[in-house]
N, C-alpha and C positions, 0 to 999 in steps of 0.2 A: 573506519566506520563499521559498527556492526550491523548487519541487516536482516532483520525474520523475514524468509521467504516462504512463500504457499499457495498451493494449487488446488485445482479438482482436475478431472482426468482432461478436459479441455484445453486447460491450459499448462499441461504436463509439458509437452513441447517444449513451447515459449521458456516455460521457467528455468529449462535445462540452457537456454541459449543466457537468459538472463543471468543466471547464476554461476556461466562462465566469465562472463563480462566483470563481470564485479568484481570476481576473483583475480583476475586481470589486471584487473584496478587497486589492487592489495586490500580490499574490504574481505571481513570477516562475514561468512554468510553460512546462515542457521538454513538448513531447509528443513521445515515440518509438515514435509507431505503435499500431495499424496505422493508415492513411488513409483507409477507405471500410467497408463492410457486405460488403465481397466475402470468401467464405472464407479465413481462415488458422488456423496454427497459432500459439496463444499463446506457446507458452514463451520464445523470443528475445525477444519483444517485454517481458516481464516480468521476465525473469533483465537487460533490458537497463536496467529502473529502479531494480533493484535495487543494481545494481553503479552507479551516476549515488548511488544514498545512498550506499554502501558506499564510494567512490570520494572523498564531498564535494562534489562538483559539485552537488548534491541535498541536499537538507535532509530530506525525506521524499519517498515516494513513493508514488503512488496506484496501482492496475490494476485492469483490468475485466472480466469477462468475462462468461459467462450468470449461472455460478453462483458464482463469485468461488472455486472448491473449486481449480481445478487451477491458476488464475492466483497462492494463496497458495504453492501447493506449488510451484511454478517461481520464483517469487519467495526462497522461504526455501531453495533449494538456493544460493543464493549465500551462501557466505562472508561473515556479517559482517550478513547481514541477518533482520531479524526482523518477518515479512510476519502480521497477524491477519487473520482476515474476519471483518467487521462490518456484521453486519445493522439494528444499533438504535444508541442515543447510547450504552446502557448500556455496551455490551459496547466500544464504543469509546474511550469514557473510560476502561475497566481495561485495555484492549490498551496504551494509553499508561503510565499510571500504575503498574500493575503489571509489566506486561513491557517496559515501554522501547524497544513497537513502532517501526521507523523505516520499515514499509511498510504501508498500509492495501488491506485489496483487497476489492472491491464483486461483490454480481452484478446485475447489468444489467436480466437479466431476471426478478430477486426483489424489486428494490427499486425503488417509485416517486421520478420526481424528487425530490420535497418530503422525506422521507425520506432520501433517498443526501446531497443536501446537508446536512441537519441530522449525520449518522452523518460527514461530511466534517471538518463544523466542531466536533465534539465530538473526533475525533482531533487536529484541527490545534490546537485549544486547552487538551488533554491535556498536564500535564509527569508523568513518572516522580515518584515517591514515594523510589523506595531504601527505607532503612529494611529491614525484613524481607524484601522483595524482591529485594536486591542481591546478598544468596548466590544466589539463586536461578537471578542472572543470570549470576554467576560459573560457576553449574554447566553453564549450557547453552554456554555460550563454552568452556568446557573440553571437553564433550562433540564442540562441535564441532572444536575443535584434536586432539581425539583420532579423529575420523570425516574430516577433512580436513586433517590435518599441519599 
């Protein structure tokens, strides 16, 4: 699987633990920033994994930040993408299954190791359901063709 990963300096850490894990895992893993704990602003870095799924180049994509709140929201202002934040296995299995998330995004400094990877490998082992779900998803793709032409 290939995976866009990205950070801001909060969640620099975390992604360095994440993106061994993965690797581990024989996945292919893109990291596009940031490089070190030094301040930045998230949003490029997230809107830039976003569009890596939205694109194909990416199969899903991870991001990180303190609270994983603004790293979702820069993430889902890309076209095409549908970024959850998941704090547990729970809620990551349904971001997959029910909404046919194709971005997961962590907080850094909400979620221990042991945890952020279990929450990792519960989305990447998540398939969509459809079924009842699939208007659902037609509604929100229409909403966005109607919010972004």
């Amino acid at each position: 699987m290939r995976i866009a990963i990205a950070s801001d300096h909060a969640g620099f850490k975390l992604k360095g633990v994440v993106k061994d894990h993965l690797a581990d895992l024989g996945h292919e893993v893109d990291d596009l920033g940031t490089d070190s704990e030094e301040p930045v602003d998230y949003p490029r870095f997230c809107a830039a994994a976003a569009r890596a799924v939205v694109r194909g180049d990416a199969d899903f994509g991870i991001v990180i930040g303190g609270s994983g709140q603004g790293e979702q929201i820069a993430a889902n202002k890309v076209h095409g993408a549908r970024a959850a934040l998941c704090y547990d296995e729970t809620t990551a299995r349904l971001a997959r299954s029910h909404n046919d998330a194709n971005v997961l995004s962590l907080g850094g400094r909400l979620l221990g190791e042991t945890l952020a990877l279990a929450v990792v490998d519960a989305f990447l082992g998540g398939t969509f359901e459809g079924g009842r779900h699939q208007p659902r998803l037609d509604q929100l793709r229409e909403i966005e063709r109607e919010e972004c032409g």
